[in-house]
DOFI-806662 format. One record per residue (C-alpha): residue number from 1; residue in three letters; x, y, z. Coordinates in steps of 0.1 Angstrom, whole numbers, always signed. Layout:
REM DOFI-806662
{NUM,"ALA",{X,Y,Z}}
...
This chain:
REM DOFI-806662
{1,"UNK",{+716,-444,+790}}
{2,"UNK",{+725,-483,+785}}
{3,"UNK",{+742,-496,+753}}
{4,"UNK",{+705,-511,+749}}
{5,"UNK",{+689,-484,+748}}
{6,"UNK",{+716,-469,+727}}
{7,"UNK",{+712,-491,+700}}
{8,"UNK",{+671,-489,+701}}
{9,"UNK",{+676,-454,+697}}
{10,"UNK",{+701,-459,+667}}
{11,"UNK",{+683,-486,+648}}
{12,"UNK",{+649,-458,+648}}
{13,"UNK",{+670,-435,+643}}
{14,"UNK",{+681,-453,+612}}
{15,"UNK",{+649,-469,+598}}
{16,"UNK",{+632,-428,+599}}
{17,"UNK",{+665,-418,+583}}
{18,"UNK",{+658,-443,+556}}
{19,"UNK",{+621,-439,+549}}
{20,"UNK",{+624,-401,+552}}
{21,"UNK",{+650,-401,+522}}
{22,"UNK",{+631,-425,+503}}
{23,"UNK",{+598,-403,+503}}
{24,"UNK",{+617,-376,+494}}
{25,"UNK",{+634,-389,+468}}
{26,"UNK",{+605,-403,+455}}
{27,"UNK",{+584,-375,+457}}
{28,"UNK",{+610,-352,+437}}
{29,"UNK",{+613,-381,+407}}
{30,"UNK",{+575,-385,+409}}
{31,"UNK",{+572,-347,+402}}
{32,"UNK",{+600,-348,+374}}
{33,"UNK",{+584,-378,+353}}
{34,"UNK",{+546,-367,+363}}
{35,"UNK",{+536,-347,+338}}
{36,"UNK",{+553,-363,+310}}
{37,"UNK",{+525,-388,+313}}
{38,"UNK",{+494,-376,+290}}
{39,"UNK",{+467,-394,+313}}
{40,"UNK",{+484,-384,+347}}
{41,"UNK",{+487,-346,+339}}
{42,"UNK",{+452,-328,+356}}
{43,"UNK",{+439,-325,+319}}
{44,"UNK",{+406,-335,+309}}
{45,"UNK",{+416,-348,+279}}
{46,"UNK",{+440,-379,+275}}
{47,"UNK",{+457,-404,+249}}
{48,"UNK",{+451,-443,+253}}
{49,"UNK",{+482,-462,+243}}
{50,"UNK",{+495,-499,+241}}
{51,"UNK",{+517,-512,+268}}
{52,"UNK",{+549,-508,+244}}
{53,"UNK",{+533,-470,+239}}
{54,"UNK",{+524,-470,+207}}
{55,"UNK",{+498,-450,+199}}
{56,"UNK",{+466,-475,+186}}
{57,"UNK",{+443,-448,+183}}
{58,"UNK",{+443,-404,+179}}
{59,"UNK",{+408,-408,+197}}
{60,"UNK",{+412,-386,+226}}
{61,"UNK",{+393,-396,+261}}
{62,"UNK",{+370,-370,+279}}
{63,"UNK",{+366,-380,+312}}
{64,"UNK",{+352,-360,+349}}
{65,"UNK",{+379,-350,+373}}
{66,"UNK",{+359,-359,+398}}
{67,"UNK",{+368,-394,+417}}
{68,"UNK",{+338,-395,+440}}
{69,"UNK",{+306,-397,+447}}
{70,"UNK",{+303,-364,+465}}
{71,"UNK",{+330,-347,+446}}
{72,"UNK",{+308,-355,+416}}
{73,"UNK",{+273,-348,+429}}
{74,"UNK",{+283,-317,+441}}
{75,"UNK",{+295,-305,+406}}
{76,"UNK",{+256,-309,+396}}
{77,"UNK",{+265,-330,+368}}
{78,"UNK",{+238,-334,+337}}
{79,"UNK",{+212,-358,+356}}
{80,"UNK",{+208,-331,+385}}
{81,"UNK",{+204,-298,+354}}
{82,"UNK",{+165,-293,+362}}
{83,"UNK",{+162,-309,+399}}
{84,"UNK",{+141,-280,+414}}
{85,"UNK",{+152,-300,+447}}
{86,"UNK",{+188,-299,+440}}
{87,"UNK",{+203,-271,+461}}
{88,"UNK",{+183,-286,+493}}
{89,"UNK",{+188,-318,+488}}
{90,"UNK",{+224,-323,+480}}
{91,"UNK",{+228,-301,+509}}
{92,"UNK",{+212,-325,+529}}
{93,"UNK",{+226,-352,+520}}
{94,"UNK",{+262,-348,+508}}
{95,"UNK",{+270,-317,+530}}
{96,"UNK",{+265,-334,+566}}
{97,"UNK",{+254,-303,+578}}
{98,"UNK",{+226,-325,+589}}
{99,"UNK",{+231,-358,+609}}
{100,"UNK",{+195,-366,+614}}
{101,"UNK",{+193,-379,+572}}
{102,"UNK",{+223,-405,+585}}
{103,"UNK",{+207,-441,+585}}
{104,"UNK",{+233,-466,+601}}
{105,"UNK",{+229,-501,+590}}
{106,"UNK",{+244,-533,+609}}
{107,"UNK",{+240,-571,+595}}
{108,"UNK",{+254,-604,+614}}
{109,"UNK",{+286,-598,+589}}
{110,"UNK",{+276,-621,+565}}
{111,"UNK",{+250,-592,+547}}
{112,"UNK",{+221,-605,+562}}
{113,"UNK",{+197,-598,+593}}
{114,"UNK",{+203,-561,+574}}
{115,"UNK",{+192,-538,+596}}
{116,"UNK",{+187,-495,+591}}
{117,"UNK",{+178,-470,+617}}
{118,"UNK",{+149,-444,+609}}
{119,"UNK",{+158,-409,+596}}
{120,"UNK",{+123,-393,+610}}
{121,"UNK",{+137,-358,+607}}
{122,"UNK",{+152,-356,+572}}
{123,"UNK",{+130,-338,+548}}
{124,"UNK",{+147,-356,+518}}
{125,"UNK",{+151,-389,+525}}
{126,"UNK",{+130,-405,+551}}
{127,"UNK",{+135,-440,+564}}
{128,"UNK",{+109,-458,+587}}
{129,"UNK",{+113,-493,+601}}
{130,"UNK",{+134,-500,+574}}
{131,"UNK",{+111,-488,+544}}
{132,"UNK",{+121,-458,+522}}
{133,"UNK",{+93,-432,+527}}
{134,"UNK",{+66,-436,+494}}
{135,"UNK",{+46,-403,+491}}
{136,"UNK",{+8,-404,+480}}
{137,"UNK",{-2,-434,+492}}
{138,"UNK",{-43,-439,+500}}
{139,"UNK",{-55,-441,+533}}
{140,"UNK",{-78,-464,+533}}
{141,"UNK",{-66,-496,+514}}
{142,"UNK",{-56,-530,+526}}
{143,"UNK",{-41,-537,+495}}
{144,"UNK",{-2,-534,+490}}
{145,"UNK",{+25,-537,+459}}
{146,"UNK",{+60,-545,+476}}
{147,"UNK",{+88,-535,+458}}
{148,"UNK",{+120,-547,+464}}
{149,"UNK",{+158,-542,+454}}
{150,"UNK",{+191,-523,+460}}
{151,"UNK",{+204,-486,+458}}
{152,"UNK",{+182,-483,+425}}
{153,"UNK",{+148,-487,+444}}
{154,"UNK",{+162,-472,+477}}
{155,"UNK",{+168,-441,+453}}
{156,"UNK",{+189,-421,+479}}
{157,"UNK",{+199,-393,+450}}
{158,"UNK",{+165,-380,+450}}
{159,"UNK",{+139,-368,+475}}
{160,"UNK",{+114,-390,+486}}
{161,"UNK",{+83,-378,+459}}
{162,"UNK",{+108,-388,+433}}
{163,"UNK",{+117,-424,+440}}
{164,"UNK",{+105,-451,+422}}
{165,"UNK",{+79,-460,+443}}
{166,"UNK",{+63,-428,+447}}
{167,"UNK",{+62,-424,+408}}
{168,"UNK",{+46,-459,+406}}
{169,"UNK",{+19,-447,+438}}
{170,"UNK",{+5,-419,+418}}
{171,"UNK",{+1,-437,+386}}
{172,"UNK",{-15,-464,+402}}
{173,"UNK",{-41,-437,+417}}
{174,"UNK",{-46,-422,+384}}
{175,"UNK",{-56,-456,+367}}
{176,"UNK",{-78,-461,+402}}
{177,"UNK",{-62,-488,+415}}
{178,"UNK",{-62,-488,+457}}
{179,"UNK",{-32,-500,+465}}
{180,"UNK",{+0,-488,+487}}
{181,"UNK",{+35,-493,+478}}
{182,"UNK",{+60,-501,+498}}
{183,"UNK",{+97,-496,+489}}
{184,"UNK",{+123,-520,+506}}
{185,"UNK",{+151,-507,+486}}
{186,"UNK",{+187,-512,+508}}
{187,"UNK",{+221,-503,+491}}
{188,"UNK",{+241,-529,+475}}
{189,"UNK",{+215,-560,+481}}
{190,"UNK",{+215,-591,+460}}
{191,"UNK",{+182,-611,+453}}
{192,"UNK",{+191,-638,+482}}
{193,"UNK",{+190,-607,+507}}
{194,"UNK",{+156,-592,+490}}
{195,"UNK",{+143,-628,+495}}
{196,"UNK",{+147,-628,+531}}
{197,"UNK",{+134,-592,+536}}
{198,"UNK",{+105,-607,+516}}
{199,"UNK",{+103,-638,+540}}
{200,"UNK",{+99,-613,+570}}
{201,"UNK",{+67,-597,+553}}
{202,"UNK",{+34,-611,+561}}
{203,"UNK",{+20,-611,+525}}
{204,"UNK",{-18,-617,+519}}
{205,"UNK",{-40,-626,+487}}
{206,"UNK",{-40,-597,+464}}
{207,"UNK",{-7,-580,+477}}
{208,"UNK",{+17,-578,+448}}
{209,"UNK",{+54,-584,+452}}
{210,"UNK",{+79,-567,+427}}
{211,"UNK",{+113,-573,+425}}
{212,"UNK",{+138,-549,+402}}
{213,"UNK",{+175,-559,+400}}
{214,"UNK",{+204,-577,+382}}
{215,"UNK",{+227,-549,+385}}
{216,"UNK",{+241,-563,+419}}
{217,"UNK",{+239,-598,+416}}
{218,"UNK",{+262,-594,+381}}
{219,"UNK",{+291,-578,+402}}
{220,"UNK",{+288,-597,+429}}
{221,"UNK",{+288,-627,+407}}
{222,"UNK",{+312,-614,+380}}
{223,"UNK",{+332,-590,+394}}
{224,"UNK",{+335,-608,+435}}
{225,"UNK",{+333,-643,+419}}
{226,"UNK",{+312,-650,+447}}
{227,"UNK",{+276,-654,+434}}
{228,"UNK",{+261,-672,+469}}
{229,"UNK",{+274,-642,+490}}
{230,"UNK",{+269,-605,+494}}
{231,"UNK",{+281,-574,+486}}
{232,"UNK",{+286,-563,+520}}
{233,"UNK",{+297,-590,+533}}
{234,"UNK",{+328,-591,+503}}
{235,"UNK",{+337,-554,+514}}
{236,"UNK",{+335,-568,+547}}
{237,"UNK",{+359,-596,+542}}
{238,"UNK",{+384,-569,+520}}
{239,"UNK",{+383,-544,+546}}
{240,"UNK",{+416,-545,+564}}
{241,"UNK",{+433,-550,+531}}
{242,"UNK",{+416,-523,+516}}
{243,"UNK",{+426,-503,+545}}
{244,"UNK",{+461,-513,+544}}
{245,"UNK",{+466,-499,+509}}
{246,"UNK",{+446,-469,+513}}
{247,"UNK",{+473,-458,+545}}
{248,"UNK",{+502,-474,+525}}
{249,"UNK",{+490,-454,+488}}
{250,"UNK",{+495,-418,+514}}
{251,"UNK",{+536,-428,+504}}
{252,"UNK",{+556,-411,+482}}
{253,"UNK",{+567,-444,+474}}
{254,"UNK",{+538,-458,+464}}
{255,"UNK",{+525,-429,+441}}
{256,"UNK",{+556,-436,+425}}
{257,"UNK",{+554,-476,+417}}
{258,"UNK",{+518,-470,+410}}
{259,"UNK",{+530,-438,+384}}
{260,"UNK",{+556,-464,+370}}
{261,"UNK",{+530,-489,+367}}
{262,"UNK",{+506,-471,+347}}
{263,"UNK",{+534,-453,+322}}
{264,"UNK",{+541,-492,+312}}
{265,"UNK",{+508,-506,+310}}
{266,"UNK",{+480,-478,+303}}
{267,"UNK",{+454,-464,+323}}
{268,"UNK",{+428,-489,+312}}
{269,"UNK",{+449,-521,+306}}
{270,"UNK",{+428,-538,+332}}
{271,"UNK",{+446,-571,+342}}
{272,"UNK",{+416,-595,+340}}
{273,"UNK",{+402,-630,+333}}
{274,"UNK",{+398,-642,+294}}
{275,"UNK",{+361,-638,+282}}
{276,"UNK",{+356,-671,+284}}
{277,"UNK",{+362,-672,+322}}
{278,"UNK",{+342,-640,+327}}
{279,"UNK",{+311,-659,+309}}
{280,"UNK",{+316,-689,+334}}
{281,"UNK",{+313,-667,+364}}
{282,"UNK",{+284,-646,+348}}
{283,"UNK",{+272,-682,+340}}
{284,"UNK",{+270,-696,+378}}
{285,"UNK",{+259,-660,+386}}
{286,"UNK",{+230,-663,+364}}
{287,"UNK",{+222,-700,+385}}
{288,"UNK",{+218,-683,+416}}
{289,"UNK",{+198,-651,+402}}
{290,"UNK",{+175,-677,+386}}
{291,"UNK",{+174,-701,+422}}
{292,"UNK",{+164,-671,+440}}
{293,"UNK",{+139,-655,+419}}
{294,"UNK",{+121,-691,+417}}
{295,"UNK",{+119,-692,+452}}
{296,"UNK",{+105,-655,+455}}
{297,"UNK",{+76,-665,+435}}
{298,"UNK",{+72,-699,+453}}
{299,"UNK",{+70,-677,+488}}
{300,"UNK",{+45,-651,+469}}
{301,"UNK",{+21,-679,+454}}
{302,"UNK",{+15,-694,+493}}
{303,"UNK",{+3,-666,+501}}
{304,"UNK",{-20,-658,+472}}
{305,"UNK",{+1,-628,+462}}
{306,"UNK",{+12,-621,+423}}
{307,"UNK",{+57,-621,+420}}
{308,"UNK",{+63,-596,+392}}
{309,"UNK",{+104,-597,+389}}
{310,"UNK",{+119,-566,+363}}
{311,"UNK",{+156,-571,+353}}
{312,"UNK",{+168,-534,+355}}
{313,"UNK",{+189,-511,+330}}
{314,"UNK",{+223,-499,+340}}
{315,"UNK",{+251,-481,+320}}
{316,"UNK",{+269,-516,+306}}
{317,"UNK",{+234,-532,+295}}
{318,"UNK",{+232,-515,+268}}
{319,"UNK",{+245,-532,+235}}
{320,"UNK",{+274,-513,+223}}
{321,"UNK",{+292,-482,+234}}
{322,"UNK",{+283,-463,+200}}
{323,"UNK",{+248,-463,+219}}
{324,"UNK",{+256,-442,+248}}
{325,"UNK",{+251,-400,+249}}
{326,"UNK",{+288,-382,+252}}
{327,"UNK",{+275,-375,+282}}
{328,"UNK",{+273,-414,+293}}
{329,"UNK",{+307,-419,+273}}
{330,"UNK",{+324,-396,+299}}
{331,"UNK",{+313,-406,+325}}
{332,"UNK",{+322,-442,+317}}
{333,"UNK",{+359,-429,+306}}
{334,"UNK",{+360,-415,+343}}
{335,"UNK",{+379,-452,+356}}
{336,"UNK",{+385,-461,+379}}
{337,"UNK",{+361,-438,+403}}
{338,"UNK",{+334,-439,+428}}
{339,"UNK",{+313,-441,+397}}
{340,"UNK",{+327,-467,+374}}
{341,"UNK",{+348,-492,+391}}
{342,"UNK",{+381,-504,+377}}
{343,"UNK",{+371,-529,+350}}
{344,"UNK",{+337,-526,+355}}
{345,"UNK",{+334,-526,+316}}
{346,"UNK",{+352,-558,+312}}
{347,"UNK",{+328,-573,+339}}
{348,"UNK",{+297,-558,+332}}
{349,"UNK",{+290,-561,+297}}
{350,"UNK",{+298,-596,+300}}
{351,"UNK",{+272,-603,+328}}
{352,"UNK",{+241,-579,+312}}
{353,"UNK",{+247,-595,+278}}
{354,"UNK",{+248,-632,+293}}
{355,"UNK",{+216,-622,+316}}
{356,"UNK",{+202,-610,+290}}
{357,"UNK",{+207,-643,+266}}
{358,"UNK",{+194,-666,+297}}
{359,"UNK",{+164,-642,+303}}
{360,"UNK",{+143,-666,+287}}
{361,"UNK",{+147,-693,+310}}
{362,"UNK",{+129,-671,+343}}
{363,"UNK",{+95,-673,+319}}
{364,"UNK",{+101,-709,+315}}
{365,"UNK",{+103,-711,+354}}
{366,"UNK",{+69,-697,+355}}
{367,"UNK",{+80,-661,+368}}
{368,"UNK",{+65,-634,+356}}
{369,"UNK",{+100,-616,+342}}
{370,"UNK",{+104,-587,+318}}
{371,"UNK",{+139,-576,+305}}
{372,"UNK",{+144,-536,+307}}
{373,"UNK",{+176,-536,+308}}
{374,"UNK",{+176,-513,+276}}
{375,"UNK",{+153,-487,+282}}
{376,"UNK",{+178,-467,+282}}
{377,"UNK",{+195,-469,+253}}
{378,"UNK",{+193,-437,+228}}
{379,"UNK",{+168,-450,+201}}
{380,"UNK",{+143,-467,+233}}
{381,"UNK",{+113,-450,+235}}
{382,"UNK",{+111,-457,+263}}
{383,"UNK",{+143,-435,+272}}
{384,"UNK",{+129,-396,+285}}
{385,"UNK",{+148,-368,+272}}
{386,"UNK",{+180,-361,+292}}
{387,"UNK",{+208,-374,+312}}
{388,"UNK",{+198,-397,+345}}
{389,"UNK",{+232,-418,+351}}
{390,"UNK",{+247,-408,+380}}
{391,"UNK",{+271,-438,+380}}
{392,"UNK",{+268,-470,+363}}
{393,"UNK",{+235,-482,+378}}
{394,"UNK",{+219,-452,+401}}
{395,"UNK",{+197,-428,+385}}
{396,"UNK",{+172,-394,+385}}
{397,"UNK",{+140,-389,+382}}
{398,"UNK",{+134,-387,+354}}
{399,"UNK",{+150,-422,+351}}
{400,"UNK",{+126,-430,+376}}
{401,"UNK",{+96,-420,+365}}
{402,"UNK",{+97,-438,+333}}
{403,"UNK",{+110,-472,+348}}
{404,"UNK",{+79,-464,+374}}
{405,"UNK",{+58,-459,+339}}
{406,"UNK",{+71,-492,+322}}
{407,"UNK",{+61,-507,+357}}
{408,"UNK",{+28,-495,+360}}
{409,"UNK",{+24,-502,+324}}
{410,"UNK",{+29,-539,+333}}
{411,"UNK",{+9,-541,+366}}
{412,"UNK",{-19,-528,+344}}
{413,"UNK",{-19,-549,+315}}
{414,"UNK",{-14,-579,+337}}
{415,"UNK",{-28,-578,+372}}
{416,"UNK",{-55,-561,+372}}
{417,"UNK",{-75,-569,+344}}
């Protein structure tokens, strides 16, 4: 063997030397320190302290121990309590014992041009050419109610007779009204996207267009400070970062700064914007909401179809905390998670309230707009009994069938009388 060669051999040799002690030190003084942390210990319940730890408050936090989506699904959490379908369902679609409910997606990388392949042999949740499956729907009628928006009208947590849609098809029926709905819910859409799946449809007089959001277009706005782009093409753009940090947080070393990190500054100190900021990007997020929706309705009134646009309810639109369920309050302590983002409290209560204030001006634009963003709230009446949140924007039937009833209520009252 050359001296080269030799010296390759030695500089390795030296560098795995190196990082082996380091994770192993590091490991040992991240188990030593660990649980002298209250919020890092596996407890349920935790203190919230300042950065200088000082205690501001005997409060104690009750959060889930559950981090994701599946992990928290699977626990059938309050929302899922009385789901005759739940044992099926979740099975179907959070066990992957069944490959045929997988719907791939593709977009030109941008989040447009979205694209989803059909699930015809999934019993729960049956895509077709792009439309979520609605149940019920007449036979014979050439008249249609479109309704579009993200994850929310998708409704991928419950079976197909339990989506929005379907809920709104038979209430429709029972008032006698012949129409078919159609639901072009996709995950994670903003109104521009919804716009040009709308642009795609061949609309005729009568036909009735529905679009139910905010919820999207305030993080994308607020939280991605990019109100003209998408969701998915944002995760696309973070990808390699994000994956760069999720190989280089498998360290020892890591877990250890990040362990450091959070005894100095708290578990919810989120490093963030001042208000004032976070109301100019809700602000220019509001702008392009409002330039999007306008156009809807423009495309709509061509083709002698009614626009109906609901701004929709999530977990941060209501008013104040003090308003939530425990339930809701726990799951909101659980952050960051698959459920509540980190700082999504910071960026989301600014958004809905400031949506909220400029509501106003989608009437003025001659859209037909209604706010119900606080259905949900405790002392609504429109609220139904129970839990529904499954994170901080997707809900259960329940859920569903009274935002389907506040719809109905409105398509009633003001389209077909």
């Amino acid at each position: 063997m050359n001296n080269r060669s030799k010296n390759f051999l030695l500089i390795c040799g030296s560098i795995g030397f190196t990082i082996f002690t380091i994770e192993t030190l590091s490991l040992i003084a991240r188990k030593i320190i660990e649980c002298r942390i209250p919020y890092v210990c596996p407890k349920n319940l935790v203190s919230i302290h300042t950065p200088n730890q000082q205690a501001i408050s005997t409060q104690e936090i009750e959060k889930f121990p559950f981090l994701t989506h599946r992990e928290f699904r699977l626990s059938r959490p309050e929302p899922y309590r009385n789901s005759m379908y739940f044992d099926w369902f979740i099975e179907e679609g959070w066990t992957r014992k069944d490959p045929e409910c997988n719907s791939q997606t593709s977009h030109d990388g941008k989040g447009f041009n979205l694209k989803q392949s059909d699930t015809h042999n999934c019993k729960g949740e049956t895509i077709l050419n792009g439309w979520r499956i609605t149940t019920d729907q007449p036979k014979n009628s050439s008249k249609n109610v479109y309704i579009y928006g993200g994850s929310t009208v998708q409704n991928s947590e419950v079976p197909n007779n339990h989506t929005i849609a379907s809920y709104l098809q038979r209430s429709l029926l029972r008032h006698g009204i012949n129409y078919k709905v159609h639901n072009r819910g996709f995950t994670t859409v903003v109104t521009s996207q919804q716009l040009e799946f709308l642009k795609k449809e061949k609309l005729k007089r009568g036909d009735i267009v529905i679009f139910y959001d905010g919820g999207n277009n305030q993080w994308q706005g607020v939280a991605n400070n990019s109100p003209n782009g998408t969701i998915i093409g944002t995760n696309r753009n973070l990808w390699f970062f994000h994956r760069l940090k999720s190989l280089a947080s498998k360290s020892q070393m890591y877990k250890l700064l990040d362990l450091t990190q959070s005894k100095s500054s708290g578990p919810f100190d989120c490093t963030i914007l001042k208000e004032s900021d976070l109301y100019k990007r809700a602000n220019k997020s509001f702008d392009t909401y409002k330039s999007d929706l306008i156009l809807a309705n423009i495309y709509a009134e061509k083709s002698g179809a009614k626009f109906v646009h609901f701004m929709q309810p999530h977990l941060f639109s209501i008013s104040r905390r003090g308003r939530h369920s425990k339930y809701e309050q726990k799951l909101l302590n659980t952050m960051p998670s698959d459920m509540i983002p980190m700082c999504a409290d910071k960026y989301l209560e600014v958004a809905a309230k400031l949506y909220s204030e400029r509501h106003l001006e989608l009437k003025n634009s001659g859209i037909q707009s209604y706010d119900i963003s606080r259905m949900f709230e405790a002392s609504d009446p429109r609220r139904p009994a129970g839990e529904h949140y499954l994170d901080w924007i997707d809900i259960t039937e329940n859920g569903n069938k009274s935002v389907a009833k506040e719809i109905s209520k409105t398509l009633i009252l003001k389209n077909f009388n």
